[in-house]
N, C-alpha and C positions, 0 to 999 in steps of 0.2 A: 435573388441575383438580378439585378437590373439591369448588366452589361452581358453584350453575349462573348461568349469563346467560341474560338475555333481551331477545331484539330483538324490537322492534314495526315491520314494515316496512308502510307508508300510501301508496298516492298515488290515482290515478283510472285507473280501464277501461282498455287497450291501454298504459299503460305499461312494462309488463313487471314491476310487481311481484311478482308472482305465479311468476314464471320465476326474478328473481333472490331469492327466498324458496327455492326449491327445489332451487337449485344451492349456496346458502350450506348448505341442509339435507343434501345429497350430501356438499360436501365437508369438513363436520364431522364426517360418521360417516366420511367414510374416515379422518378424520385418527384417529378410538378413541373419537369424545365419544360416550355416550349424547344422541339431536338427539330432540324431539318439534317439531312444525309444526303447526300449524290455520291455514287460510284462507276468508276471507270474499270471494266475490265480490261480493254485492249485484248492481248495477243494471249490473256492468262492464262492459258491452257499449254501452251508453247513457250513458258518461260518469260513472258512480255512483263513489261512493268504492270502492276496495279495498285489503283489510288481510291481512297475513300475522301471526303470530306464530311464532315459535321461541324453541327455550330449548335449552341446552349443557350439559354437567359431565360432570360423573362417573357421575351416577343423575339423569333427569331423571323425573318421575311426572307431570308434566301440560301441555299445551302452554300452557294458555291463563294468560295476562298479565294481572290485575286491575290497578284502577286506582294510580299511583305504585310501578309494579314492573318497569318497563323498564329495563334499565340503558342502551340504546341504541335514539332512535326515528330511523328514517332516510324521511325522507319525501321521495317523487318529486315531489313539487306542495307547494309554500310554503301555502297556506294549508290543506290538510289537516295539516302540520307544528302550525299550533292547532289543528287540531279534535280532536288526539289528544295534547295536550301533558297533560293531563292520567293522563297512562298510563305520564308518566316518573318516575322517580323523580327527588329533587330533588337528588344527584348525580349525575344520570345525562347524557348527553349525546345533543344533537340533530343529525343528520347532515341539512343540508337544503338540497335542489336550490335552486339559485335560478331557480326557473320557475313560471308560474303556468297554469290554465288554469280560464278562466271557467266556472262553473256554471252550472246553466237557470236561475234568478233573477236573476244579475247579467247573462247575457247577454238577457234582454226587459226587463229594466232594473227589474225591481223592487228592486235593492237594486246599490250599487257595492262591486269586489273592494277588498277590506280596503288601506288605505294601513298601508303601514309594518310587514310582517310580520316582516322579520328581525330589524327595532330592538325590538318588542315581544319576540321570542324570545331574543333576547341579554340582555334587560333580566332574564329571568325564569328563564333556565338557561344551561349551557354550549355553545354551537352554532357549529357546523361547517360554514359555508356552501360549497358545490360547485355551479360553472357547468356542470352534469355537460350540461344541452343545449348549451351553447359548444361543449365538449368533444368531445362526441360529434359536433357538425354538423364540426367539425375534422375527423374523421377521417373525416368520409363518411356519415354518418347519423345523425341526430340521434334514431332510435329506440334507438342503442345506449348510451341515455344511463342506463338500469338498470344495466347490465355499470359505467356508470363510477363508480355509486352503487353496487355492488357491492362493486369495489376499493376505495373510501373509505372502507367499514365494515369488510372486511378487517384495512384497514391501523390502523382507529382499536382495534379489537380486538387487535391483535397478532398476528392468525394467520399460518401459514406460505403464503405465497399456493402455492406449489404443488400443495396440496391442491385447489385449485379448477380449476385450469388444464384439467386430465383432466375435468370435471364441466362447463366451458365446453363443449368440445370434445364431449360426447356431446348437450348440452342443445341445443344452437341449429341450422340450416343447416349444414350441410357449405359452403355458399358463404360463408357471413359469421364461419365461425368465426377466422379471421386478424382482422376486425376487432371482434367482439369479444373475443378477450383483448386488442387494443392498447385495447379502453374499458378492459378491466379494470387492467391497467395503468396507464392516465392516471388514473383515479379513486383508485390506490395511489396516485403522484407529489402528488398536487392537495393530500392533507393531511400532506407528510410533512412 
């Protein structure tokens, strides 16, 4: 691959973005890519927004993603999916959970959660909606709903899912790692 990509992966505190940035980051360097990563926690522990960045090819020299350079934003929470749309490039593609979880403003009511976010993101770019919490409560846990947004970026990428399987299996519980590679898995199926 002589061009590099870049993923912007968004969602909020305890979602696991930050775990599946790090295992997509694992199993690209095992695959041969040159990977660079930066992550942003902010407030994650309090519900705050949180961002990964990665970038792939051949020779990458910087992790970090200016604005309209994503080629792939995959967001764990629907309305962080805007708050970082501007970070896609305008072929680029939106991988987005369809879940939402309130913020401290909408939740003491100063302001209500955005009506109509996937119709606004489809209007404005190419997107890829994934019931990855459906999903994931299917299989037993609906915390393994990163792993299924995992798979969905995988598969929209082309990668060889293989490469990740071995990088599941080291990242997570010895107890949960059967479930998730079946997220990772259902999150392949959801967009094929």
């Amino acid at each position: 691959m002589s061009d590099v990509k870049s993923v912007l992966m968004v969602g909020v505190g305890g979602q696991g973005t930050i775990l599946a940035g790090k295992i997509l980051s694992l199993g690209l360097m095992g695959a041969g890519y040159d990977v660079k990563m930066s992550e942003v926690h902010g407030m994650a522990q309090r519900g705050g927004s949180v961002s990964n960045q990665v970038r792939f090819g051949e020779r990458v020299f910087s992790p970090i993603i200016g604005k309209g350079q994503a080629d792939i934003l995959v967001a764990f929470e629907k309305m962080e999916a805007l708050r970082w749309l501007e970070y896609l490039k305008p072929t680029g593609v939106a991988v987005v959970n369809d879940f939402q979880i309130p913020s401290g403003p909408i939740l003491v009511g100063q302001c209500d959660y955005p009506a109509d976010i996937l119709a606004e993101l489809r209007s404005r770019v190419n997107t890829v909606v994934v019931p990855a919490g459906e999903i994931a409560a299917g299989l037993g846990n609906v915390r393994a709903m990163n792993l299924v947004l995992l798979g969905a970026l995988v598969q929209c990428l082309q990668l060889n899912p293989d490469d990740f399987t071995t990088e599941i299996a080291c990242s997570v519980k010895p107890s949960t790692i059967e479930l998730n590679q079946a997220a990772f898995r259902a999150g392949m199926a959801a967009v094929r």
